[in-house]
C-alpha positions as CSV (number, residue, x, y, z in Angstrom):
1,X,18.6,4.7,-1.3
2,X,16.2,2.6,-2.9
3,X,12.7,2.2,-1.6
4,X,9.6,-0.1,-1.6
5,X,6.2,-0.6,-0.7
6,X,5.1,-2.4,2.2
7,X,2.4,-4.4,0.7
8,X,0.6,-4.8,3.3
9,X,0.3,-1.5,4.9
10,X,1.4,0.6,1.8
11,X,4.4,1.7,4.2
12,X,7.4,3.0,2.1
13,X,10.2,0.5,3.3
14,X,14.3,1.1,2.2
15,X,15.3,-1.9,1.0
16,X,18.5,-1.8,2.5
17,X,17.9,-1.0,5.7
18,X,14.9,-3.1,6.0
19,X,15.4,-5.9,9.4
20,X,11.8,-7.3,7.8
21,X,11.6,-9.2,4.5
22,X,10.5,-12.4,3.2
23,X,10.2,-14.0,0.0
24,X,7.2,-15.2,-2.0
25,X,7.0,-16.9,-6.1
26,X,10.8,-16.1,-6.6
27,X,10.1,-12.2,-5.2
28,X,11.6,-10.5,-2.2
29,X,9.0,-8.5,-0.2
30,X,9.7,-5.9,2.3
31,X,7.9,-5.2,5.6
32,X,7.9,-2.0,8.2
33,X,7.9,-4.4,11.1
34,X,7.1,-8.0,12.1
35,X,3.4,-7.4,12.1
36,X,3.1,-6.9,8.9
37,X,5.3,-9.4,8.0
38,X,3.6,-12.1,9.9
39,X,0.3,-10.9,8.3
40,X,1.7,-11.0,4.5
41,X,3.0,-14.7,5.2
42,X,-0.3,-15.9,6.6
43,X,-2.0,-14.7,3.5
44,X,0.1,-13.4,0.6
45,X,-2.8,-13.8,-2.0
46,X,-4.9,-11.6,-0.7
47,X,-2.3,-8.6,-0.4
48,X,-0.7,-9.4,-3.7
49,X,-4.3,-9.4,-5.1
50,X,-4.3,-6.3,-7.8
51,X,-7.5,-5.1,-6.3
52,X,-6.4,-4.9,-2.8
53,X,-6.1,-1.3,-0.9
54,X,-3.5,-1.2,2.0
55,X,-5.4,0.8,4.9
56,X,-2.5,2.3,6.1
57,X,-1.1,2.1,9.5
């Protein structure tokens, strides 16, 4: 099964059984839940930013 990182919480995500995703410059990202989600679409910059540490959950 392949797996991701959520990149907003650093949450590894399977791909495909993930019910949260979204896509972003041509690039399908994958969330643990809605929050997350929500938070990465508000502000995508700032958690594709190289320098920026997920916290966790």
């Amino acid at each position: 099964m392949s797996t991701t990182i959520d990149p907003v919480c650093g949450m590894e995500v399977e791909t495909e059984t993930a019910q949260h995703m979204t896509e972003h410059d041509g690039t399908t990202h994958y969330f643990c839940g809605r929050g997350c989600k929500l938070d990465f679409e508000e502000e995508p910059e700032r958690y594709l930013d190289p320098g920026y540490q997920p916290s966790g959950m």
